[in-house]
C-alpha positions in Angstrom: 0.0 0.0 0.0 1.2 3.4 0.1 1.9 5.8 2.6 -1.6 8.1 2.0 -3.5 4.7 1.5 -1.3 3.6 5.3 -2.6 7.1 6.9 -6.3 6.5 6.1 -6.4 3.3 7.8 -4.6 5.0 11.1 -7.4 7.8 10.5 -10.4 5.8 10.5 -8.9 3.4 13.6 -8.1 7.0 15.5 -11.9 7.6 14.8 -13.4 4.6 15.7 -11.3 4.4 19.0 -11.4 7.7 20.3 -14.8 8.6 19.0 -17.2 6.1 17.7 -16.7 3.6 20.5 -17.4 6.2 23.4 -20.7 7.6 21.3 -21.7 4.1 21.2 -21.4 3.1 24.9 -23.4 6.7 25.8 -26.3 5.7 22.8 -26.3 1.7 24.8 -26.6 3.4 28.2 -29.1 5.6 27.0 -31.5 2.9 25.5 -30.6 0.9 28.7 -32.4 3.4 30.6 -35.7 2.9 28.5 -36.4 0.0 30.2 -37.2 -3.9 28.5 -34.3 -4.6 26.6 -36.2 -7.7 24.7 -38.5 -5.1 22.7 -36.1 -2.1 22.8 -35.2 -1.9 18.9 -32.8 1.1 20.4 -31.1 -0.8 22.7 -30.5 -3.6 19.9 -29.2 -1.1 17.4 -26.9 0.1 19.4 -25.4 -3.4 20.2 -25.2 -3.8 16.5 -23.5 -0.8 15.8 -20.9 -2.0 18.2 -20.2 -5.0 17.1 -19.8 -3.2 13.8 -17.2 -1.3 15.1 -15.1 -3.7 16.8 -15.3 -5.8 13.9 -13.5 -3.0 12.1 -11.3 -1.4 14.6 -9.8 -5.8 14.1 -9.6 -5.5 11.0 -8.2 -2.5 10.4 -5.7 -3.4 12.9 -4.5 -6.3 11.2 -4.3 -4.9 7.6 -2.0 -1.9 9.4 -0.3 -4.9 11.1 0.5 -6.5 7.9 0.4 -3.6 5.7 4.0 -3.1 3.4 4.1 0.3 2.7 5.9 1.9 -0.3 7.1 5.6 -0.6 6.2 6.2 -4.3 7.8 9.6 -4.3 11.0 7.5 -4.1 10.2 5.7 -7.3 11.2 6.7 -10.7 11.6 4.8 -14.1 9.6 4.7 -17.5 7.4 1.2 -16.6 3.8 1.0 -15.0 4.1 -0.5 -11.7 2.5 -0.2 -8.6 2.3 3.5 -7.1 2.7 5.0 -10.3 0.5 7.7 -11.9 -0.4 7.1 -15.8 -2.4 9.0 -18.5 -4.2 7.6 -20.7 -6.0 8.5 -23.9 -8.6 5.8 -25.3 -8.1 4.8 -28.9 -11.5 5.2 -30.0 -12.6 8.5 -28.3 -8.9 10.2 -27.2 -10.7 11.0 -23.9 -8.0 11.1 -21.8 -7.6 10.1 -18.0 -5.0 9.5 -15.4 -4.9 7.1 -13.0 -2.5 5.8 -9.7 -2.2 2.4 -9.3 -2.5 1.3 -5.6 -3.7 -1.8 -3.0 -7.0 -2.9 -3.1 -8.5 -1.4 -0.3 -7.1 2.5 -0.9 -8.9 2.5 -4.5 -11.2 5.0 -5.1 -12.2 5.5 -8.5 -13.9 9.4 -8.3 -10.4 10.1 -7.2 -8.2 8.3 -10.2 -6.9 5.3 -7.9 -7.6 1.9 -9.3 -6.7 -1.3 -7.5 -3.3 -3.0 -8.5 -6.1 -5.7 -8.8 -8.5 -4.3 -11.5 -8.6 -5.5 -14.8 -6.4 -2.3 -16.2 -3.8 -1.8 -13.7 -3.3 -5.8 -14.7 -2.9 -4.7 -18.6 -0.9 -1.7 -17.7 1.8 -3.1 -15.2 5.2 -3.7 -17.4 4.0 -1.0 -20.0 5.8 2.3 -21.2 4.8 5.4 -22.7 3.7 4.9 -26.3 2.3 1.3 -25.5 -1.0 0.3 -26.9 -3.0 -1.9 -23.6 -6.4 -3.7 -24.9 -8.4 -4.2 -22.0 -11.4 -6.8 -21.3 -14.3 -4.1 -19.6 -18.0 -4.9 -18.9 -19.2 -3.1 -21.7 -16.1 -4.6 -24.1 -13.0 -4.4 -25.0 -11.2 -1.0 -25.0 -8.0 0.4 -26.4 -5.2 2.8 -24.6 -2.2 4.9 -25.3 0.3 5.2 -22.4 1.0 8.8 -22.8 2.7 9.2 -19.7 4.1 7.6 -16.5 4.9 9.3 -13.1 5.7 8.5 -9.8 4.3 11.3 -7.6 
């Protein structure tokens, strides 16, 4: 992963341990107080949320745990591989877009980072600028033009 993608997963733990898990223990005492906990759809909420929460405050302490992080800024070279940012331009239309490649879990596609995982950054990694990548999408196959590659 990289080191923004590394940072997001410390954010989101920070919040869920120092914000949602104390909201969530005043929302369960609060429905506690309403009495009958068997018919208390409050109460049960609550517990649900919790368990939602420690269920990801695990998880995302494991994949920080495991997670190998890798300082793109420190990456140069004229290849697509992972971390780096390339441009595009489709064959057909010359739209052009840029895209990072990164882990699977920091993609984000409104924000032009694609999992190392998806079906482009596959047909890009090992390509230069001037390459030609065909690639298999759910509407059919489409046609690019490396026009440039960056590590930023």
């Amino acid at each position: 992963m990289t080191a923004t993608g590394l940072k997001s997963l410390e954010d989101e733990l920070n919040q869920l341990k120092n914000v949602d898990r104390h909201e969530i223990i005043k929302h369960i005492a609060e429905a506690r107080a309403h009495g009958d906990l068997s018919e208390n759809a409050e109460y049960h909420a609550a517990k649900e949320k919790q368990s939602f929460i420690e269920g990801r405050v695990i998880e995302l302490e494991d994949m920080i745990g495991r997670a190998d992080v890798i300082d793109v800024s420190k990456m140069s070279g004229t290849t697509v591989k992972f971390g780096a940012t390339v441009t595009l331009a489709d064959e057909d239309t010359d739209e052009k877009k840029k895209y990072q490649i990164v882990g699977d879990h920091e993609a984000d596609i409104k924000k032009g980072r694609i999992s190392i995982s998806s079906p482009i950054a596959r047909a890009l990694i090992g390509k230069s600028k001037g390459d030609s990548v065909e690639v298999a999408a759910p509407g059919g196959a489409r046609s690019y033009e490396i026009l440039k590659v960056e590590f930023v």
